[in-house]
C-alpha positions in Angstrom: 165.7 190.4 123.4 167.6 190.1 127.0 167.4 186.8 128.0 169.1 187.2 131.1 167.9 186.1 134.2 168.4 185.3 137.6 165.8 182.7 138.1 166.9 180.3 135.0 163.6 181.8 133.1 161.8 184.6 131.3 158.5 185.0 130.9 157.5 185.9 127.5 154.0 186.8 127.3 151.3 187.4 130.5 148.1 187.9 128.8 144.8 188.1 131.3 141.6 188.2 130.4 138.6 188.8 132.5 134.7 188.2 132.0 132.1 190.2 135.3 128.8 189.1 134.6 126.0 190.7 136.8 125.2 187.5 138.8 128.5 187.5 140.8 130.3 185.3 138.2 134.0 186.1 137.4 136.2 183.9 134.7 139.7 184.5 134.7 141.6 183.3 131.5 145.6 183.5 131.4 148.0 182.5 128.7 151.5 182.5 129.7 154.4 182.1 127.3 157.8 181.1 129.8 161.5 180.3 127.8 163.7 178.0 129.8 167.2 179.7 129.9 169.3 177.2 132.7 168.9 174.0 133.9 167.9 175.5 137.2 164.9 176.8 134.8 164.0 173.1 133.9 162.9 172.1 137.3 160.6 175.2 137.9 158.9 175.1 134.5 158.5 171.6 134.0 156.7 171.2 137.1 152.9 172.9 136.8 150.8 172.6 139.5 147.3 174.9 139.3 144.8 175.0 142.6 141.2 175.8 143.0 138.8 175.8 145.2 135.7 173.4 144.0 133.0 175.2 146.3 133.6 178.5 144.2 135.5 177.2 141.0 135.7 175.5 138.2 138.9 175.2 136.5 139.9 175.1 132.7 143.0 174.0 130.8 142.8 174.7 127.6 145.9 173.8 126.3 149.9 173.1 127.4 152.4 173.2 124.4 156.0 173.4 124.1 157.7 175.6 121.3 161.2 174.3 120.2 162.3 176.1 117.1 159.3 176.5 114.6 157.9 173.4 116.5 154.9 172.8 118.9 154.5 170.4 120.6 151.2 169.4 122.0 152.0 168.1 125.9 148.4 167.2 126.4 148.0 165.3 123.2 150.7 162.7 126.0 150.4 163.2 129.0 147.4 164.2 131.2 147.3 166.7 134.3 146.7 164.5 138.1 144.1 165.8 140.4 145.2 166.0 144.1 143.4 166.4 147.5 146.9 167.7 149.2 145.6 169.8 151.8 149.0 172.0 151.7 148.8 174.3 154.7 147.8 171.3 157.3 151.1 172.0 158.9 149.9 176.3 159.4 146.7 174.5 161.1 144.8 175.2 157.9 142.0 172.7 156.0 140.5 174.5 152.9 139.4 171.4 150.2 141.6 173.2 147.9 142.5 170.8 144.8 145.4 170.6 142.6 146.0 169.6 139.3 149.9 168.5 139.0 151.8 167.6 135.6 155.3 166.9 134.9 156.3 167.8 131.6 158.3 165.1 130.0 160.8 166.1 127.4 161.6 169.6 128.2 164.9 171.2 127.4 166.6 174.1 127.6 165.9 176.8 125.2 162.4 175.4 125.0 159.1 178.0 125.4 156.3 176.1 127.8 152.5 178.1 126.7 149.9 177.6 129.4 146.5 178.3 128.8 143.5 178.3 131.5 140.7 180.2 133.3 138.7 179.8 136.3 135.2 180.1 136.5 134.4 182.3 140.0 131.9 182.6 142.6 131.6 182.9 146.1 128.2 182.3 147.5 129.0 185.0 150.4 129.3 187.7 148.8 126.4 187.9 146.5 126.8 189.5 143.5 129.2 191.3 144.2 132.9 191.2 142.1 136.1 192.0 142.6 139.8 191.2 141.6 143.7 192.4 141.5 146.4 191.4 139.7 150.0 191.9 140.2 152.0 191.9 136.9 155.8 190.3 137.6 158.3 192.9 135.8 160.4 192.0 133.4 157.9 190.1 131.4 158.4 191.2 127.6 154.6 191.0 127.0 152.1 191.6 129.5 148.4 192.5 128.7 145.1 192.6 130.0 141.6 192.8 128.6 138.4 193.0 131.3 134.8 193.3 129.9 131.4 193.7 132.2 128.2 194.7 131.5 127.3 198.9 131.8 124.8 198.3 134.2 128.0 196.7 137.0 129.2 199.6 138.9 132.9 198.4 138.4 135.4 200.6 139.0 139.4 200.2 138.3 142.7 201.1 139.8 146.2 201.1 138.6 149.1 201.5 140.9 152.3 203.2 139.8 154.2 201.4 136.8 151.7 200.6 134.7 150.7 202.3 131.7 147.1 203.6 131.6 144.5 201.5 130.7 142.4 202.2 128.0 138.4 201.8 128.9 135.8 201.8 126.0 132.1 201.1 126.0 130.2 199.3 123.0 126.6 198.3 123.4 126.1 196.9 126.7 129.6 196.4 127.7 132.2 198.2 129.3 135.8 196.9 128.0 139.2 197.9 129.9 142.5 196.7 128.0 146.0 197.5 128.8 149.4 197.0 127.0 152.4 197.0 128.9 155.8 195.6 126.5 159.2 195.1 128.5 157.0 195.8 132.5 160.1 197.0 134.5 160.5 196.5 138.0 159.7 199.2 140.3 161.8 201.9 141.8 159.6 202.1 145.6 161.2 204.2 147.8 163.0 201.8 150.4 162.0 201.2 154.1 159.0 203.4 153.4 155.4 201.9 154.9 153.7 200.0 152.7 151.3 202.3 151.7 153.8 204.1 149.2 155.3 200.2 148.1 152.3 199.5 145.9 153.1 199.2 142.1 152.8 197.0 139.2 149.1 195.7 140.4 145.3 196.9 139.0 142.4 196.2 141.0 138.8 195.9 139.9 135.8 196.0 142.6 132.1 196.8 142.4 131.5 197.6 146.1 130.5 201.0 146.5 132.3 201.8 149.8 133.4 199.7 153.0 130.0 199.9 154.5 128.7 198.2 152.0 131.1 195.1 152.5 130.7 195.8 156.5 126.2 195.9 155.6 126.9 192.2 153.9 128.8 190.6 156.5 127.2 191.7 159.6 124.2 189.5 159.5 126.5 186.5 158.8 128.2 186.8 161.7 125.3 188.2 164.0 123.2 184.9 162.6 126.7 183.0 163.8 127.2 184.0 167.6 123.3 183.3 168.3 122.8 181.2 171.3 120.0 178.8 171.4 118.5 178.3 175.1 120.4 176.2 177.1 123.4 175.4 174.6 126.9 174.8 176.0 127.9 178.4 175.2 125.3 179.3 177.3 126.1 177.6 180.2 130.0 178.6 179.9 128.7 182.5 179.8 126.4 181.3 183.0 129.6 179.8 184.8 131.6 182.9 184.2 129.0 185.3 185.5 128.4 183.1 188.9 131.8 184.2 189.3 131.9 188.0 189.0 129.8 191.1 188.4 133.0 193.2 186.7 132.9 193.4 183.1 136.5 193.4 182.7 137.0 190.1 184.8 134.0 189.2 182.5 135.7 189.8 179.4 139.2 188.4 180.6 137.5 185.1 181.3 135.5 184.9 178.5 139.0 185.7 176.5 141.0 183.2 178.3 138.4 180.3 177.2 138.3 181.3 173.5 142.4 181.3 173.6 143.0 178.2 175.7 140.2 175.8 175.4 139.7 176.2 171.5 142.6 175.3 169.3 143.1 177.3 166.2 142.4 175.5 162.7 141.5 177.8 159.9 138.6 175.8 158.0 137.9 177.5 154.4 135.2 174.2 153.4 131.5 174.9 152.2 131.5 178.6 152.5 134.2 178.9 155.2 136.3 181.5 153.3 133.5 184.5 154.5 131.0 182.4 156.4 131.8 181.9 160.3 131.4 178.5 162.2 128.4 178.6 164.5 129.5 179.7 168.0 128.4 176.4 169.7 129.8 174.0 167.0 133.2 175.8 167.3 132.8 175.4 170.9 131.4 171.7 170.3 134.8 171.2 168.3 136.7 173.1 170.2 138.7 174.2 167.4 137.9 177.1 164.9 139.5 179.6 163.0 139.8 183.6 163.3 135.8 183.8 162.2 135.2 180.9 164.8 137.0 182.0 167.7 135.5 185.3 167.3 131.8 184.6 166.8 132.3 182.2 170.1 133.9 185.1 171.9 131.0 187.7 170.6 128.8 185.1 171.9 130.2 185.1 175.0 130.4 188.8 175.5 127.0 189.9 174.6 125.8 187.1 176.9 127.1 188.5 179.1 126.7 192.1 178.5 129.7 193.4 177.1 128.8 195.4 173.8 131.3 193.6 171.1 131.3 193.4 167.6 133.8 191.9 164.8 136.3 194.0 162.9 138.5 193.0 159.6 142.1 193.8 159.5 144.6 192.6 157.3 147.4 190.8 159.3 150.6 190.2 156.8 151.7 193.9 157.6 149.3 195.3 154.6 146.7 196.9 156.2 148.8 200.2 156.1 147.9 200.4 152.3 144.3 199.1 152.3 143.3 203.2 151.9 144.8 203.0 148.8 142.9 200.2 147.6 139.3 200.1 146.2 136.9 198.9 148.5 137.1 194.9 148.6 136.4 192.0 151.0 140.0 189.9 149.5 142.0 193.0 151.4 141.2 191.8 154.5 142.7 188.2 156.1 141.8 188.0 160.2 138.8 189.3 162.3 138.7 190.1 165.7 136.7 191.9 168.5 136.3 195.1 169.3 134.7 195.1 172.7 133.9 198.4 174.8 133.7 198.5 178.8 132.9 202.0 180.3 133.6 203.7 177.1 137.3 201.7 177.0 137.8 199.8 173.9 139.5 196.9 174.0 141.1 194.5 171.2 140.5 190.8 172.2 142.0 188.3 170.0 140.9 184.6 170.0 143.8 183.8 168.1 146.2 184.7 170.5 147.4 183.2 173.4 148.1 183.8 176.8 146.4 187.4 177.3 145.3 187.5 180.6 144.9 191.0 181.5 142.2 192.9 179.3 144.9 196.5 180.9 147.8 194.9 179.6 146.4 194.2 176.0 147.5 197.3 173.6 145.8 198.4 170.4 147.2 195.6 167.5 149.6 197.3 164.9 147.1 196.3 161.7 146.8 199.9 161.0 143.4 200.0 159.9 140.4 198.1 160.2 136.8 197.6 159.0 133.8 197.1 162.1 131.3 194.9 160.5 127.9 196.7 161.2 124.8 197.0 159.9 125.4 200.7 158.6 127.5 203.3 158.8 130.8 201.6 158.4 133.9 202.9 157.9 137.7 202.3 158.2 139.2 202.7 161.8 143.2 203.4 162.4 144.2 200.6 164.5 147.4 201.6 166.2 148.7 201.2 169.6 150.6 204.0 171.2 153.8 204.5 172.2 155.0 201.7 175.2 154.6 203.5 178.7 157.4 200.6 179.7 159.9 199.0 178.5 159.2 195.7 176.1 162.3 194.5 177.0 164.6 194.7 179.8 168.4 193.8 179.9 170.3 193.5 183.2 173.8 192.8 183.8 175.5 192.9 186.8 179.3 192.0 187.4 181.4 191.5 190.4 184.9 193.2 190.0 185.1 193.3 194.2 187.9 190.8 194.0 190.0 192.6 191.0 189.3 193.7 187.1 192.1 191.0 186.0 190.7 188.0 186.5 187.3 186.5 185.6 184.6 188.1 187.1 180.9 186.9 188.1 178.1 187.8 185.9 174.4 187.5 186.8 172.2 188.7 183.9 168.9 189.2 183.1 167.0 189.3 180.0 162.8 190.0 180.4 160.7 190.1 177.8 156.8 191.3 177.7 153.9 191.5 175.4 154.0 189.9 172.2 157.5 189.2 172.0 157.5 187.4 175.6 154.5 184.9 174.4 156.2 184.3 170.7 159.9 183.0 172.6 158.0 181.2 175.1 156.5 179.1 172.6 159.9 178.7 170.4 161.4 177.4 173.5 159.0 175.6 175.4 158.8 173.5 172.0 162.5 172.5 172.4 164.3 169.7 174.0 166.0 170.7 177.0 169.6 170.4 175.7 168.4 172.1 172.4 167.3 174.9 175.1 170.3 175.3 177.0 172.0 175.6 173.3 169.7 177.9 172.0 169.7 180.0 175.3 173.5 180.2 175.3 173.4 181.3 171.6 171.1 184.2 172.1 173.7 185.6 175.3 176.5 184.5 173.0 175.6 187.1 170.3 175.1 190.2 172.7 177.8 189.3 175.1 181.1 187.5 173.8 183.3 188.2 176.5 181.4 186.2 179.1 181.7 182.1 179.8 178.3 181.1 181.0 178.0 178.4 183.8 173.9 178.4 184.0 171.6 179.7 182.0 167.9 179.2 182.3 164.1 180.7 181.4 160.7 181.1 182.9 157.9 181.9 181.7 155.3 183.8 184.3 151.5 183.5 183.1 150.4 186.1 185.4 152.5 188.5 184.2 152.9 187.5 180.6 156.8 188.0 181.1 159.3 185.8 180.1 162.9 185.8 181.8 166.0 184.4 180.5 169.0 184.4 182.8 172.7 184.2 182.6 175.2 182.9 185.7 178.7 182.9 184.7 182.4 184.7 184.2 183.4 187.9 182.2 187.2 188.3 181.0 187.2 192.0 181.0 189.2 193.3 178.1 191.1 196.3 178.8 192.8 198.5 176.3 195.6 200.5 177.3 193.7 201.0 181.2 190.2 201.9 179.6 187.6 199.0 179.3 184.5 199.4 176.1 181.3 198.8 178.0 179.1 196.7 175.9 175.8 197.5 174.0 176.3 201.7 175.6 176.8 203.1 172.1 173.5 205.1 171.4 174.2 205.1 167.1 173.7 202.6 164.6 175.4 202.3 160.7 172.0 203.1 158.9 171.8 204.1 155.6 168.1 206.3 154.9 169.6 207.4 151.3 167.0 206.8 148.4 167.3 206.4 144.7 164.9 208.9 142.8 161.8 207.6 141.6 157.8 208.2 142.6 157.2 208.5 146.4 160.9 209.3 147.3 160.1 211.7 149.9 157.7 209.0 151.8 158.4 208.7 155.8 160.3 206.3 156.6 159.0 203.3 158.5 160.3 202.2 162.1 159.6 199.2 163.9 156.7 199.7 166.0 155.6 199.7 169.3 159.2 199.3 170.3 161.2 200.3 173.8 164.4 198.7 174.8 166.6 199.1 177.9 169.7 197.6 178.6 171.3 198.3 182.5 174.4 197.4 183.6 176.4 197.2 187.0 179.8 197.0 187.6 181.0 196.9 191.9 184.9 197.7 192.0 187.5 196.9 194.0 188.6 199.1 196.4 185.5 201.4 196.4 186.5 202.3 192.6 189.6 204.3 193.9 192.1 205.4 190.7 188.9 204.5 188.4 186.8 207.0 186.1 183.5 206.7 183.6 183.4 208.8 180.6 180.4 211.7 180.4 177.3 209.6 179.4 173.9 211.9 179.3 172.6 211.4 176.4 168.6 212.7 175.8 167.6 213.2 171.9 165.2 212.0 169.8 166.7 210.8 166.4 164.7 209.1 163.8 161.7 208.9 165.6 163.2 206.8 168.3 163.5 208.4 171.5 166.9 207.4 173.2 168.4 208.4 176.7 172.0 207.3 178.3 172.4 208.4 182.2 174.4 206.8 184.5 177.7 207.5 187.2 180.5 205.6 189.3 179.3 206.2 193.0 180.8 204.4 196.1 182.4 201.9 193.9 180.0 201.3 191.8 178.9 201.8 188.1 175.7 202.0 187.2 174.4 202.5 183.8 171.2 202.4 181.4 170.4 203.3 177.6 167.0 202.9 176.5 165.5 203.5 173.0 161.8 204.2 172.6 159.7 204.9 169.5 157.7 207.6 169.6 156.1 207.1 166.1 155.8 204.5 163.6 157.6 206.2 160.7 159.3 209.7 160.6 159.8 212.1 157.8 162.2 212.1 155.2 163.4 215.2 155.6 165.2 214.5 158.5 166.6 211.5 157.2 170.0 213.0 156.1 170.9 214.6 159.6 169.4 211.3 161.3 172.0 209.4 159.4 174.9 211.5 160.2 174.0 211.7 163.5 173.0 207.9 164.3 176.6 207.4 162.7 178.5 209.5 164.7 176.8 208.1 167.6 177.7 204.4 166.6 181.5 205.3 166.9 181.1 207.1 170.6 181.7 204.5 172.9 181.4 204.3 176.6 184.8 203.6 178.6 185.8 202.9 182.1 189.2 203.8 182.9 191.9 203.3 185.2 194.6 205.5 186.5 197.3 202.5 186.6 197.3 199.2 185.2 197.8 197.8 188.8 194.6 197.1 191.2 193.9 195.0 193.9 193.2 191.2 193.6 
């Protein structure tokens, strides 16, 4: 047996065992066999700590034993587990009533095997009784098995991603059993940088729902019961005020949007059904905080009052949802809702979560990649992808002032602005900081693009109008010239990538690209002496390489350079066919820089 291992352990056996029983009951049991190898191993084994949720579990622990040699040792027999209320996510603005039970194990040592046994007793009120689980089996585990039993009259069906063996099913009497063996799991070869849809391996899913309409069917009255208004309620009368104020159902919508995101704080609350079950509009308006399920029956409440047809949708927002297709139908896929309003036969995304969206024009489709609208009938998976930017999402600006001479220190002005998403995310990591942290941090970030330049001031704003944030720059640039001809920064067009792939399943997938995604960087440079005994090397540049879409124009006229490179992605993943010539060429690229150049080393000053 290999008992090497990077994380000081080695898990021995896995063994899962699973009980469906028609009234919506799952029990879980594992038994997990773990040898310490290092020291390092000590602290992570001794420590157990097992969580549950009391409103839909029950937790078991059937026994905790230590194996040294031919010995076992009994560890409950000593010591006894603790029961904790720690509420661990209070600092992600998260209350669930989750317990914990914690035990230290005294007496471990190295070489020592620690056996776990437990199950948990399942049920969620919400969904009926309905079933559904996944596991994920961690490779290199030297034993790993799984044995699942349900009644033949569950319609339970079963998925195994790539490797793992193939489970065996078998009916006797009444039951349906599914087992699986897999000695010495190995990790899996995935194809790298390819969307997550072809990353999926090592995991088996179980789930009774026929299709996603019928998880859409179940949750629609919840949340249609959870954004009525009762005459006269507070909701009500906020849905009143905004209407006093104008007819247009976009100004509607972007005032009902703005109240949700500003006057409701976000708190994700998971206590007495809160996992599937949304707040009441008005007591999350009463409260005035409220998770995704809150903030979105308030702002469905809102809309329909005041006649905006809305309804909620389920996405998964960890960067997921791209594989959810691959997955049997399930409710645990999804993590966040959200509204789906249309106006004029526009649809719209509107996000409670969020913050600062003001303009309903400005708000793109969300990146989830696909998403379930929770309906009465006729449900079914929507892509949920924006399109390519028609602007830039981020704009660099440099100007410098060589008037006086190219040998000395020159003035700098630059500009960095930022919009969408990526605006609204660095206002809030700044605004949070001290004001000296944010002069450091703001000199850091210029710092890393632009070495060559001392900066006096440098400052941000944040415009709520306009969603925009601006960082600028005031300061000097040493210009480094190199035998007369001067590297102009951040012009290059390539990039060192590397799209090679081992072999394995899915090596052909696309390859993924950061998405929605359009950069431009502009630069100005006013010579001395109208730019007399000066020259710019050739610059066009219009391709499209690896799905990103990039162009380079720019001249010296009257003195004055003027340049600009932007990057756009035209797609969120490209083929892997042309991955080879993509690489070369991005490569090539990378080494073709952009010089100014001087006839003479002597100029005017």
């Amino acid at each position: 047996m290999n008992e090497r291992s990077t994380s000081g352990t080695r898990m021995l056996l896995r063994d899962n065992q699973a009980w469906f029983d028609p009234d919506g009951v799952t029990t879980l049991y594992w038994d997990d066999a773990t040898k310490v190898l290092t020291p390092d191993g000590l602290m992570k084994t001794a420590n157990i700590s097992l969580s549950w949720n009391p409103d839909t579990d029950s937790l078991a622990i059937h026994r905790v034993h230590i194996i040294r040699a031919d010995q076992v040792i009994d560890v409950l027999k000593t010591q006894h587990f603790t029961v904790l209320h720690r509420e661990t996510n209070l600092e992600r603005a998260a209350i669930d009533g989750r317990l914990t039970a914690s035990l230290q194990i005294t007496g471990l040592q190295v070489g020592d095997i620690v056996e776990i046994a437990a199950s948990r007793r399942h049920r969620d009120p919400a969904l009926g009784k309905h079933v559904e689980a996944v596991w994920n089996f961690h490779p290199t585990t030297i034993d790993t098995r799984l044995y699942a039993q349900w009644a033949k009259t569950m319609p339970i069906q079963w998925r195994a991603m790539s490797g793992l063996p193939m489970p065996g099913q078998t009916s006797t009497g009444t039951n349906v059993t599914l087992s699986m063996t897999a000695p010495n799991l190995r990790e899996p070869v995935l194809p790298k940088d390819a969307p997550p849809r072809f990353r999926q391996a090592n995991a088996l899913q179980l789930s009774d729902w026929k299709d996603w309409a019928e998880i859409a069917t179940l949750m629609a009255p919840l949340y249609a019961k959870s954004a009525m208004l009762a005459p006269g309620s507070g909701v009500s009368a906020q849905a009143a005020k905004i209407a006093s104020t104008t007819s247009d159902p976009v100004k509607r919508a972007e005032a009902a949007l703005a109240l949700v995101q500003d006057q409701v704080r976000y708190l994700f609350v998971g206590l007495n059904d809160g996992g599937y079950v949304p707040a009441a509009a008005e007591d999350t308006w009463q409260r005035r905080y409220g998770d995704c399920k809150g903030k979105t029956v308030l702002l469905l409440a809102l809309l329909r009052a005041l006649g905006i047809e809305a309804q909620p949708v389920f996405v998964n927002a960890t960067g997921f949802g791209d594989a959810i297709p691959r997955y049997l139908p399930a409710a645990g896929v999804f993590n966040h809702v959200l509204v789906r309003a249309t106006i004029a036969g526009r649809v719209y995304w509107l996000d409670g979560t969020r913050m600062g969206d003001r303009h309903l024009a400005d708000i793109q489709t969300p990146a989830f990649r696909w998403g379930l609208p929770i309906q009465s009938a006729g449900a079914a998976l929507v892509p949920m992808m924006p399109d390519p930017p028609m602007r830039p999402l981020g704009v660099t600006t440099l100007k410098l002032d060589a008037s006086a001479g190219v040998d000395k220190p020159v003035p700098v002005h630059a500009e960095f602005v930022v919009r969408g998403d990526g605006a609204i995310g660095m206002h809030r990591q700044l605004d949070a900081l001290t004001p000296d942290a944010r002069d450091r941090t703001l000199r850091a970030v210029w710092r890393k693009s632009y070495d060559y330049i001392t900066p006096t001031t440098v400052a941000a704003r944040f415009d709520p109008a306009t969603g925009m944030e601006t960082l600028t720059l005031d300061g000097a640039a040493t210009l480094d010239w190199q035998d007369g001809a001067l590297e102009l920064a951040n012009m290059q067009l390539g990039a060192s990538v590397d799209f090679t792939r081992e072999p394995g399943p899915d090596a052909d997938a696309p390859f993924m690209l950061a998405f929605p995604y359009y950069e431009e960087t502009r630069e100005t440079i006013v010579l001395p002496d109208k730019g007399r005994g000066f020259a710019l090397d050739p610059l066009t540049f219009d391709r499209t390489i690896a799905g990103l879409a990039t162009h380079r124009k720019g001249g010296l006229v009257d003195g004055i350079v003027n340049l600009a490179v932007s990057r756009k992605g035209v797609a969120p993943e490209f083929p892997a066919k042309d991955a080879p010539a993509a690489q070369q060429q991005l490569r090539l690229l990378s080494h073709q820089h952009v010089y100014l150049r001087r006839a003479n080393v002597k100029t005017s000053s």
